[in-house]
C-alpha positions as CSV (number, residue, x, y, z in Angstrom):
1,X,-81.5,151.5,-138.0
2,X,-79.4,150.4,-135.5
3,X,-80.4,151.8,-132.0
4,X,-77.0,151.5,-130.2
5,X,-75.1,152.5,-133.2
6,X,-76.2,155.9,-133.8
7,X,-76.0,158.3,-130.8
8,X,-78.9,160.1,-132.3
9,X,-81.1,157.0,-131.5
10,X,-79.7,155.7,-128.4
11,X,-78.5,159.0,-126.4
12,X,-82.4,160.8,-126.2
13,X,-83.4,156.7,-125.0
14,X,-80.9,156.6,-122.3
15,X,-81.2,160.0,-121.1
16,X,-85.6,159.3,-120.8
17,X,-84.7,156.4,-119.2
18,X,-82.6,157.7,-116.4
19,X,-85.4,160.6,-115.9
20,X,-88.1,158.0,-115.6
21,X,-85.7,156.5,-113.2
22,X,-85.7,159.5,-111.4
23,X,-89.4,160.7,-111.2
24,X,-90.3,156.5,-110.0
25,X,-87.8,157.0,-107.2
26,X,-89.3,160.2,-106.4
27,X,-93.1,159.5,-106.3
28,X,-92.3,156.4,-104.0
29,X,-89.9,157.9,-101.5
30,X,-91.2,161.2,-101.6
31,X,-94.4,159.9,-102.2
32,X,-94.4,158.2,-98.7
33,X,-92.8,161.2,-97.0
34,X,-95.6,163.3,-98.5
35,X,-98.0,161.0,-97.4
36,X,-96.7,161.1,-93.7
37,X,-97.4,165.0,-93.8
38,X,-101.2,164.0,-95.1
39,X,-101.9,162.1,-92.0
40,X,-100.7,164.8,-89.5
41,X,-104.2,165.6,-88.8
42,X,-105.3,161.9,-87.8
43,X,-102.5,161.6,-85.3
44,X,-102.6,163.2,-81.8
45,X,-99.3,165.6,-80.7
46,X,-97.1,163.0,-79.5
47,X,-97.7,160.8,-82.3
48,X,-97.1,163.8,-84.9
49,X,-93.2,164.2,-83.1
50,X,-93.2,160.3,-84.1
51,X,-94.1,160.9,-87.3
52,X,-92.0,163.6,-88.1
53,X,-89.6,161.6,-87.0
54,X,-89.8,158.6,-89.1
55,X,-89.1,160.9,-92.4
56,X,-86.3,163.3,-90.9
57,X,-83.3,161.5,-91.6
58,X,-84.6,160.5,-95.4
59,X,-87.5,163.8,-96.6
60,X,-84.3,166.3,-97.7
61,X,-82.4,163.1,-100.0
62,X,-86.1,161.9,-101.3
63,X,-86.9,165.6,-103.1
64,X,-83.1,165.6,-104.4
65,X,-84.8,163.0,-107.2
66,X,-87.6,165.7,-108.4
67,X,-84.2,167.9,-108.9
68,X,-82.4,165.6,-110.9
69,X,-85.5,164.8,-112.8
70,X,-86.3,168.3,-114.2
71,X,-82.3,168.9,-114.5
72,X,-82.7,166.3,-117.4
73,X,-85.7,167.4,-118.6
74,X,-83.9,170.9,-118.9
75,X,-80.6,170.2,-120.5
76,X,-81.5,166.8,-122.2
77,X,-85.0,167.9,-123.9
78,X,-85.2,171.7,-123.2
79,X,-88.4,172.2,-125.9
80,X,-90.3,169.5,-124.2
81,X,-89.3,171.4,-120.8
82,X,-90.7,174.4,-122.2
83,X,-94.0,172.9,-122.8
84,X,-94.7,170.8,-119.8
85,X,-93.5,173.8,-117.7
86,X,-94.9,176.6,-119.6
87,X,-98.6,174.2,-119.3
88,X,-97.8,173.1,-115.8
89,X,-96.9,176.9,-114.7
90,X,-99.7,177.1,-112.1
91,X,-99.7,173.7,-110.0
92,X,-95.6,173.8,-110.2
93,X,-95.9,177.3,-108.4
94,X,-98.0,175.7,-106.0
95,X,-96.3,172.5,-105.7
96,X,-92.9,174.3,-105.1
97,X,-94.5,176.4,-102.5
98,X,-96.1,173.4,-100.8
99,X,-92.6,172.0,-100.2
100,X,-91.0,175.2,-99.0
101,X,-93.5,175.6,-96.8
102,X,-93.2,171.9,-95.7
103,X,-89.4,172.6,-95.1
104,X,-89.9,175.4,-93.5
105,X,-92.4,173.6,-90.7
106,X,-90.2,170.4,-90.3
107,X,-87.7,172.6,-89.1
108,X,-89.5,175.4,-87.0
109,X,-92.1,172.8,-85.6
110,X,-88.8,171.4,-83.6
111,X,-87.6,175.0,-82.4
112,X,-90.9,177.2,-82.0
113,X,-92.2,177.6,-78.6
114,X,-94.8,175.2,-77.6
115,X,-97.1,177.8,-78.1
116,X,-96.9,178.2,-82.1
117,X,-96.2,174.4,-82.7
118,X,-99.9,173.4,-83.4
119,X,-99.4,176.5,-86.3
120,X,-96.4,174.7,-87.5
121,X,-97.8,171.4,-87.4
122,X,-100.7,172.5,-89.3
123,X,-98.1,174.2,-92.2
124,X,-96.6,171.0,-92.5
125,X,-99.9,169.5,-93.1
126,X,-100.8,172.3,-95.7
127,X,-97.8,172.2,-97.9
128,X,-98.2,168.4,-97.6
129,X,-101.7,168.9,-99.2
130,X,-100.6,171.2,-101.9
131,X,-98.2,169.3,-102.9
132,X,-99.7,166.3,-103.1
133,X,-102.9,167.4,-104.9
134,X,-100.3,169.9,-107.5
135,X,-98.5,166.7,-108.6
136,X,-102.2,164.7,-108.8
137,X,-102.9,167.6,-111.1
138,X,-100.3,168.4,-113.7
139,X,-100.0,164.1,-114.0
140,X,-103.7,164.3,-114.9
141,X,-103.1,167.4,-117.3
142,X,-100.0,165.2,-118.2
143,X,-102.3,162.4,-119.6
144,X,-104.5,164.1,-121.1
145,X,-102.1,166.1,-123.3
146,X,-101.6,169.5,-121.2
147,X,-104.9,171.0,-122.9
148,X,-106.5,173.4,-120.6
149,X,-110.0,171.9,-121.6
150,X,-112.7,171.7,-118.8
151,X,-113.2,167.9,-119.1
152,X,-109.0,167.6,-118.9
153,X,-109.6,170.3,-115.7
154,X,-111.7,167.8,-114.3
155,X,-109.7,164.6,-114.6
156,X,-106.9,166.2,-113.3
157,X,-108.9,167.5,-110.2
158,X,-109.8,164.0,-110.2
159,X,-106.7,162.0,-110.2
160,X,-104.9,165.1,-108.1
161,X,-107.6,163.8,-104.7
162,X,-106.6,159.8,-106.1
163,X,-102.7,160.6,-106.0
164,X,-102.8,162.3,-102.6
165,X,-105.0,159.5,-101.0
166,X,-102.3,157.2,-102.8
167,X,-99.7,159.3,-101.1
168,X,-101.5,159.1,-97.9
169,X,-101.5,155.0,-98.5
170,X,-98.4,154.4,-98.6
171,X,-97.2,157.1,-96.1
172,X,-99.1,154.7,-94.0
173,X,-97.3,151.7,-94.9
174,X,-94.0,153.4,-94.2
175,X,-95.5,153.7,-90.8
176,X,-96.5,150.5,-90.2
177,X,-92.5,149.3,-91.1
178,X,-91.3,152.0,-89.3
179,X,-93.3,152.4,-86.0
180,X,-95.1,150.1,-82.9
181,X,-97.6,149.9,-80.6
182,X,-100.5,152.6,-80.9
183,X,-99.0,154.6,-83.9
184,X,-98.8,151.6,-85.7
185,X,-102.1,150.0,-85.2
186,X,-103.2,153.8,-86.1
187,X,-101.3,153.5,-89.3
188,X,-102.6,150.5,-90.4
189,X,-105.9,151.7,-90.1
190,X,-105.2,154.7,-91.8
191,X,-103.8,152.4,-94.6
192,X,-107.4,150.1,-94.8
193,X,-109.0,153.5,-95.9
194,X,-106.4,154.9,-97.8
195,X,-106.2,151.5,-100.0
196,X,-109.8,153.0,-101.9
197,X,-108.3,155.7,-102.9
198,X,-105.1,153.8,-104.5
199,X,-107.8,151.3,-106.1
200,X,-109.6,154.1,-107.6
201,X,-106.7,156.3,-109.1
202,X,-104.8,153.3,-110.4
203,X,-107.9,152.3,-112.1
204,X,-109.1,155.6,-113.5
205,X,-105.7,156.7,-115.0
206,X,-105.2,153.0,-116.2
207,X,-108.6,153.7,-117.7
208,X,-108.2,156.6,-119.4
209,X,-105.1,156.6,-120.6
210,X,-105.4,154.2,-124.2
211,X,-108.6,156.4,-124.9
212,X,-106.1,159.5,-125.2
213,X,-105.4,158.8,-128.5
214,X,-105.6,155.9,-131.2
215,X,-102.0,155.2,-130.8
216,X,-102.0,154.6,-127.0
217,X,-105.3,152.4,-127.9
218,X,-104.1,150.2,-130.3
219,X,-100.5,150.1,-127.9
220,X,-102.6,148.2,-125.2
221,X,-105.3,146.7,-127.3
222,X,-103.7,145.4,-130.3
223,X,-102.8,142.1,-130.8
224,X,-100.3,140.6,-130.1
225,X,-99.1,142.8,-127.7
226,X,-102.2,142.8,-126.0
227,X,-100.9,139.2,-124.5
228,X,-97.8,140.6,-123.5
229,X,-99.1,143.1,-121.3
230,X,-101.4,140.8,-119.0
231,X,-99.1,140.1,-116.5
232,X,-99.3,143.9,-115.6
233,X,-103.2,143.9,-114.6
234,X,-102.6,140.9,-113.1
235,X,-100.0,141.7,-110.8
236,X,-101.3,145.0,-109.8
237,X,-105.0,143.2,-108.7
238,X,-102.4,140.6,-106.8
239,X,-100.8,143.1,-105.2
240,X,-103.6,144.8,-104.4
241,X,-105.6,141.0,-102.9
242,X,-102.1,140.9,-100.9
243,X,-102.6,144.2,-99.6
244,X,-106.2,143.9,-98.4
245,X,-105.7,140.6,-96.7
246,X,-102.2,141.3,-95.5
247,X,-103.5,144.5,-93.4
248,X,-106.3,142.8,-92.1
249,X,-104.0,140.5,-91.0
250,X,-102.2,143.2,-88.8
251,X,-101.0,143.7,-86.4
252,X,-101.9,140.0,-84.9
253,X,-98.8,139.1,-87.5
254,X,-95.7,138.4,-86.4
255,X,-94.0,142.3,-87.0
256,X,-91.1,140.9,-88.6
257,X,-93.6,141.2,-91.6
258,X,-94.3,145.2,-91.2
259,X,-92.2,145.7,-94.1
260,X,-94.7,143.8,-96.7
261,X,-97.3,146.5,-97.4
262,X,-94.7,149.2,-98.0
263,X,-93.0,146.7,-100.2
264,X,-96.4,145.8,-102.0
265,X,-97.4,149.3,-102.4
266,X,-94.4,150.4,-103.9
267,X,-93.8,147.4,-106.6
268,X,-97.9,148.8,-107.3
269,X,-96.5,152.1,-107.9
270,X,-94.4,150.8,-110.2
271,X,-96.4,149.1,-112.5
272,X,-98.3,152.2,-113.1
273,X,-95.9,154.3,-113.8
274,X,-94.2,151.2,-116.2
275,X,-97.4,151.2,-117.5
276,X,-97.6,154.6,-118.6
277,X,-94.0,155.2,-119.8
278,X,-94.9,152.0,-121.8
279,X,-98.7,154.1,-123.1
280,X,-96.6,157.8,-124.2
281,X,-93.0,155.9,-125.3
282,X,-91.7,157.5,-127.5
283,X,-93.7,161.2,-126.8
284,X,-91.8,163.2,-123.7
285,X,-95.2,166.0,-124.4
286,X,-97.8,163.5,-125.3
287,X,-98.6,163.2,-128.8
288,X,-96.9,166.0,-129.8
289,X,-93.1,166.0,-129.6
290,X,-91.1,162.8,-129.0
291,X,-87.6,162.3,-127.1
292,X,-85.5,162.1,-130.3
293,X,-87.2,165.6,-131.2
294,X,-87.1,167.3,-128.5
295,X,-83.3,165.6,-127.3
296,X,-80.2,168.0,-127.2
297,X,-77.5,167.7,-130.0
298,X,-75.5,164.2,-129.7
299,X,-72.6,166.1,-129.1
300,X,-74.4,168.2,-126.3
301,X,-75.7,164.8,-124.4
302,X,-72.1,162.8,-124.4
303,X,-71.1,165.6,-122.4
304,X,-74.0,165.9,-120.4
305,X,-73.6,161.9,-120.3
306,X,-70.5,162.0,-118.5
307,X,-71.3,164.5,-116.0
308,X,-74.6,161.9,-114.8
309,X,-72.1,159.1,-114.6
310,X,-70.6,161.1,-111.9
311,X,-73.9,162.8,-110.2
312,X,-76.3,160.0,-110.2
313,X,-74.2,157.3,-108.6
314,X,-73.6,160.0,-105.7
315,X,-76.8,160.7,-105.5
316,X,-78.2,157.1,-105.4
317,X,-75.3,156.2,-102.9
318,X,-76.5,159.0,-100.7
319,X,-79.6,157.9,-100.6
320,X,-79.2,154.5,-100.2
321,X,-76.6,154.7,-97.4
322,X,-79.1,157.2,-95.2
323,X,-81.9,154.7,-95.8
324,X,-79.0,151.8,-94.4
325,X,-77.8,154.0,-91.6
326,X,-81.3,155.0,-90.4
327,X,-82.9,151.4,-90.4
328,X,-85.1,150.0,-87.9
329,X,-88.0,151.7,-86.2
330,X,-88.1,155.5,-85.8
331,X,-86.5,157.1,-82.6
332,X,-87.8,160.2,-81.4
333,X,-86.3,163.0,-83.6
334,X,-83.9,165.3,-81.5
335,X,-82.2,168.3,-82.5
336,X,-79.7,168.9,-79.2
């Protein structure tokens, strides 16, 4: 069957696509931003206005992508949304309330009397944390097929304290790129430990994953695609050696290099999550119901279609030109 001649085939592929797209962009930028909040406790108050500051032009554009993400889900696959989100029902209460509450502080922290801002700073921190560890969770539920079994408990609990030492890893990159002097020699200490953590929950959801199922297995494991698919542990454990030399390298490096680990770090995050879209491809609920079942009527996804060709270029450009406007190092954040 032709794939780009039937819409059938090729509409359900485009529109999994462009939410991958979406859910990449937002574990890496609000990933970084969540990971910022995760290190509020290491940093002392002046360095926690600097913080703040280095994600408040960008924090409010980086969660539009989780939007647009489970917009598709909805209208593009709305059986396999009623799954994930019926299994998921607990952590997504509790990840939605982490961000409230994380909006909530970013703004009040700035206006509360000096009096309450320690509370504010530690709300931050909180929905930071329950966040964080909510999305470790449901993506360890996620690849273990959404059974609420005690070993899939487990590896979720698991991967949820991997993901939000990940998060707090490159959080600390971002500081290192966007910061000087004391904060950043902080940050890149912060990012030496935090690298473990990134190590350990790359490896144990790389691990786990084929042994899901047979099909996943013989994906990675057969032959000849097995070749294929080298280059992918071998550019993550580069990436990785770059990272462990590069920050022990820092900060006697020229600065001009700050940019490097947040760079590396990222292009990490995205081997994982290519790897994994390449393990469940073409399942949307693992192993149960793929994108071409679960998809929308043709019909219903041209229209849909047409609308995204107008939404998602926005959105990208909006994100893209607050990144531009607000490069360089972080300024103190101001709100008079």
């Amino acid at each position: 069957m032709d794939m780009f001649g039937d819409p059938a085939i090729w509409l359900p592929w485009t529109f999994a696509a462009l939410m991958g797209l979406s859910i990449l962009i937002y574990v890496v930028l609000d990933g970084f931003d969540l990971g910022v909040g995760l290190l509020m406790p290491l940093a002392d108050d002046t360095e926690k206005d600097m913080l703040v500051a280095s994600i408040g032009p960008f924090w409010d554009a980086n969660e539009t992508w989780l939007v647009l993400a489970i917009g598709i889900l909805l209208v593009a696959f709305p059986p396999a949304h009623g799954v994930i989100l019926t299994s998921l029902y607990l952590p997504v209460f509790v990840m939605l309330i982490g961000l409230i509450l994380r909006g909530v502080s970013f703004e009040l922290r700035a206006k509360a009397p000096p009096s309450q801002k320690a509370l504010w700073n530690a709300a931050f921190f909180g929905g930071s944390l329950m966040a964080a560890l909510a999305q470790g969770f449901m993506l360890g539920m996620y690849v273990m097929g959404l059974a609420w079994t005690l070993p899939n408990v487990a590896f979720a609990v698991l991967t949820a304290v991997f993901l939000t030492v990940g998060y707090s890893f490159i959080g600390a990159t971002w500081l290192i790129l966007k910061t000087g002097g004391a904060l950043q020699a902080h940050a890149i200490r912060w990012a030496k430990g935090g690298i473990w953590g990134l190590i350990l929950g790359i490896g144990a959801i790389s691990l786990a994953t084929p042994f899901v199922s047979a099909r996943i297995f013989d994906k990675w494991f057969g032959m000849p695609q097995m070749l294929y698919l080298m280059p992918l542990p071998i550019l993550s454990a580069a990436l990785v050696g770059f990272l462990w030399w590069k920050l022990r390298r820092m900060p006697r490096t020229n600065d001009a290099w700050s940019w490097s680990p947040f760079v590396a770090a990222t292009a990490l995050f995205m081997l994982a999550f290519g790897g994994m879209a390449y393990s469940f491809y073409p399942y949307v609920v693992p192993e149960q119901i793929t994108i071409y079942e679960a998809a929308s009527a043709p019909e219903s996804l041209m229209i849909i279609l047409i609308g995204t060709l107008f939404v998602l270029p926005a959105i990208l450009g909006y994100t893209v030109l607050s990144y531009y406007i607000f490069r360089g190092k972080a300024t103190e954040l101001r709100y008079d």
